[in-house]
N, C-alpha and C positions, 0 to 999 in steps of 0.2 A: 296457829302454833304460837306457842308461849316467845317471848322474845328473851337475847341474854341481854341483861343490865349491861349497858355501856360504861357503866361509870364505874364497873366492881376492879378492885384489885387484884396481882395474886393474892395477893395475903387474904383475902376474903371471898376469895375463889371454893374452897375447900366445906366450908360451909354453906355457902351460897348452894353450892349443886346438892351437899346433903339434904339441904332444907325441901329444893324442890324435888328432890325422888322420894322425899316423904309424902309430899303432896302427891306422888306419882305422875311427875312429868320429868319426861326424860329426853325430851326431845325442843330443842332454841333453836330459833331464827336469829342472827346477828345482821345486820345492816351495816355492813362495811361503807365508811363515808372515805372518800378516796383523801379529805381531807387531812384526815387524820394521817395516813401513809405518806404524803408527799407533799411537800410545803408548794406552794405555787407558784411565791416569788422566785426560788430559786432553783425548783427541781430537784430538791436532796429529799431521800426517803427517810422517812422516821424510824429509827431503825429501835428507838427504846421504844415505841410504841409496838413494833411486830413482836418483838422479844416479849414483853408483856402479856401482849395478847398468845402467845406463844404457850408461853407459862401456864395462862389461865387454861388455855385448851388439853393441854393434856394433864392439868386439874380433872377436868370434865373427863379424859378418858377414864384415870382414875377412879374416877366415880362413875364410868358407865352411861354417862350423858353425852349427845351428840347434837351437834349443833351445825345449821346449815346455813352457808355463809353468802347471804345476798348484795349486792352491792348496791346504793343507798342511789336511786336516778332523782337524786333532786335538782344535779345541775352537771348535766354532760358537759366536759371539754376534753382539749387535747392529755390532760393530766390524769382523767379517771381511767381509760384504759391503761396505761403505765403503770397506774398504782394498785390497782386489780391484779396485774398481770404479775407483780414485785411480789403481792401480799399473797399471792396464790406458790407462788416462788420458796420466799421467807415459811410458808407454811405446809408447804408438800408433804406428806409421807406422816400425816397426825391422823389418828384413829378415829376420835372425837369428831375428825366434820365429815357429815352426811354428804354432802353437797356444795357444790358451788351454782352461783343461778349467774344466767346469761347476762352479759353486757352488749349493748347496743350490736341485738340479735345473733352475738357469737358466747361461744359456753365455755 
């Protein structure tokens, strides 16, 4: 499965997904990194980062593209379940994600 660009804007959302349903893919993988959601010195959640990513995502519904949202196991701690759990929250009830994939054996 095609991955979404981590580094795209909204603003570059809107052609971003035109471009790939030209190519005829309509379907991303995202790798939620818990870091991006949750600082880990202090436990505050990134909350211009969900809004963004927010944004982008129902760009994607817009355009018919759907994206299913894994969470990145590069380095399990106390902080990646919370921040899964916040960004699963912050994103409920969007069209655009196929899925959500299992964290440390729970879905």
């Amino acid at each position: 499965m095609t991955k979404l660009n981590n580094n795209i804007s909204p603003e570059e959302a809107e052609d971003y997904f035109k471009k790939i349903k030209q190519e005829g893919i309509t379907d991303l993988h995202l790798d939620l990194k818990w870091q991006s959601v949750i600082h880990k010195e202090d436990g505050v959640y990134n909350e211009a980062y969900l809004a963004s990513l927010r944004k982008i995502l129902l760009i994607a519904e817009k355009e018919g593209v759907f994206v299913y949202i894994e969470p990145c196991h590069d380095e399990l701690n106390p902080w990646t379940e919370d921040a899964y759990n916040h960004a699963q929250r912050r994103l409920k009830n969007l069209k655009a994600i196929s899925g959500w994939g299992a964290i440390n054996g729970k879905p």
